[in-house]
C-alpha positions as CSV (number, residue, x, y, z in Angstrom):
1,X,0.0,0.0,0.0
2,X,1.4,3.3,-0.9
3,X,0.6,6.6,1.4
4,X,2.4,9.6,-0.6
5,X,2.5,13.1,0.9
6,X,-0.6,15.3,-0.1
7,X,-2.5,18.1,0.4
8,X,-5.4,17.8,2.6
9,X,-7.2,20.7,2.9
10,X,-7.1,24.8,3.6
11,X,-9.1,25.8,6.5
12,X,-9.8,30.0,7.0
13,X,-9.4,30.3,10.6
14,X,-11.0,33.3,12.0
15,X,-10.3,35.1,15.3
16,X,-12.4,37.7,17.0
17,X,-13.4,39.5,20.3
18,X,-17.3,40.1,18.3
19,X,-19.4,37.5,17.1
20,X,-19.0,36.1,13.6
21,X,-22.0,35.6,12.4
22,X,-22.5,37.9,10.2
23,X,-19.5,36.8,7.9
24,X,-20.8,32.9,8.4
25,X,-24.2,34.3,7.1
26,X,-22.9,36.1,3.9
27,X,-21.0,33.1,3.0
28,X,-23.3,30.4,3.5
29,X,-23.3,28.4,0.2
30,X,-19.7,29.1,-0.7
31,X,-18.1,27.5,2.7
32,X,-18.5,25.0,5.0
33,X,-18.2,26.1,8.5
34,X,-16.2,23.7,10.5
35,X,-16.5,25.4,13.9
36,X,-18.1,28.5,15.2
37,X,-17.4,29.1,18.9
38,X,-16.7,31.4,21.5
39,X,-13.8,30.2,23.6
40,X,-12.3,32.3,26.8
41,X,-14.2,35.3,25.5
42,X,-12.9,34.8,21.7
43,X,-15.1,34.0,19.0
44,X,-13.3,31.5,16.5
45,X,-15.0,30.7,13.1
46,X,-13.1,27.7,11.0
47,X,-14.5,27.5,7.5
48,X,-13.3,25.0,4.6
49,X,-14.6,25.1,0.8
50,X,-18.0,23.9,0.6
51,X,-16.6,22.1,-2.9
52,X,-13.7,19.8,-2.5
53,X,-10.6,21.0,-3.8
54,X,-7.3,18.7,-4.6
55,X,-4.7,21.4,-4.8
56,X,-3.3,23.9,-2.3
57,X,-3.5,26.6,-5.3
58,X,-6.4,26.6,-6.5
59,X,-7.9,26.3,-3.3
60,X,-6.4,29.3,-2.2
61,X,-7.7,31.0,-5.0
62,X,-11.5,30.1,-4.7
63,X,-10.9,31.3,-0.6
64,X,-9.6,34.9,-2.3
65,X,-12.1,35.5,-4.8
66,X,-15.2,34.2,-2.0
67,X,-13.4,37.4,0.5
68,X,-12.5,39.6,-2.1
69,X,-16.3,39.6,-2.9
70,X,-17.4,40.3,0.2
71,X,-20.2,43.1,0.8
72,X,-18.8,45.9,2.8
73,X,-20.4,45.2,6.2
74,X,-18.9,41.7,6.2
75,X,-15.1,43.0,5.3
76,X,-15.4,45.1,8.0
77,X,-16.1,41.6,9.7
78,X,-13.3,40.3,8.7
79,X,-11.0,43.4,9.4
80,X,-12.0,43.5,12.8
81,X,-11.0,39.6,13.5
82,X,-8.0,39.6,15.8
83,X,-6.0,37.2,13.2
84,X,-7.1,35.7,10.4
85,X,-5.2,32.7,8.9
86,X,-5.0,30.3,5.9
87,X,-4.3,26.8,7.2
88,X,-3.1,24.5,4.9
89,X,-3.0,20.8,5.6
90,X,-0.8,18.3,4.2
91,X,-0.5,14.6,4.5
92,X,3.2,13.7,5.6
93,X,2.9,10.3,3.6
94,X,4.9,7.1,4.1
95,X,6.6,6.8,0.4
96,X,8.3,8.8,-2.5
97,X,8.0,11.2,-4.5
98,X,8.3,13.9,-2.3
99,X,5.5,16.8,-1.9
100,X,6.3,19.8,-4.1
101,X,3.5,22.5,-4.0
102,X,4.2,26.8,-4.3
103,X,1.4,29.2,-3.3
104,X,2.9,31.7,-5.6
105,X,4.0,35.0,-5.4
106,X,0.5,37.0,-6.9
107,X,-1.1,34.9,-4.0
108,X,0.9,35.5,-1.2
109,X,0.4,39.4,-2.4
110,X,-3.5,39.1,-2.2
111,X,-3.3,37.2,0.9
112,X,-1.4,39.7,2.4
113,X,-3.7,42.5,1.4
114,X,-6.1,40.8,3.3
115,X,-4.0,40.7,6.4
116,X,-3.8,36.9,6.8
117,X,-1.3,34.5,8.1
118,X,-0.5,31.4,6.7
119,X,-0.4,28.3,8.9
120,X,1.3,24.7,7.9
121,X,0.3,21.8,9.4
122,X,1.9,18.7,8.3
123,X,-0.1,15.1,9.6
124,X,2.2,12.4,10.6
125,X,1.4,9.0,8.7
126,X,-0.8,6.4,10.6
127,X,-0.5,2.8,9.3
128,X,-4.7,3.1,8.9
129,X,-3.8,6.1,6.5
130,X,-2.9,3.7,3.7
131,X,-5.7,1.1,5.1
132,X,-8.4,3.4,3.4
133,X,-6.6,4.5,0.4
């Protein structure tokens, strides 16, 4: 059984001392939300692509043109967050070839107009990884 390295997923990870609802409400359709909670007096909102997307890219690029869209009352939403980050998941893998994936340089740019972070999380293989594949 082989288990190569992949991408997994990018979740938007949202941070604020005001509720989120407004943003989760303009985006409905367009995201999933994977968590919307208040925590120690901060509101966190985790939201993944409602449609399943294989590469880190383009991924990014559906997230940027679902914000860059957004109606002014929900920016300011999403300017008012205390962070705001772009967490990309990867599958370590077990086996060759090595992952090789670039966010490029026009997308770091627009991600950084949008004040966000970028987070890396890199799963460790599990031996019941490659059972399921």
């Amino acid at each position: 059984m082989t288990a190569p390295a992949q991408f997994r997923n990018l979740d938007v990870v949202l941070r604020s001392s005001s509720n989120l609802s407004a943003l989760v409400e303009y985006l409905d359709e367009r995201v999933f939300v994977i968590s919307d909670q208040e925590y120690e007096g901060q509101f966190i909102l985790v939201l993944e692509l409602a449609e399943q997307v294989q590469e880190a890219q383009l991924c990014t690029q559906q997230f940027l043109t679902i914000i860059d869209a957004l109606p002014d009352a929900a920016m300011d939403v999403w300017r008012a967050c205390t962070s705001r980050t772009f967490s990309y998941g990867f599958d370590g893998g077990a086996d060759h070839p090595a992952l090789d994936t670039t966010i490029s340089a026009d997308l770091l740019r627009r991600i950084a107009r949008i004040d966000a972070d970028i987070g890396i999380t890199v799963y460790p293989f599990r031996q019941s990884q490659a059972l399921h594949r």
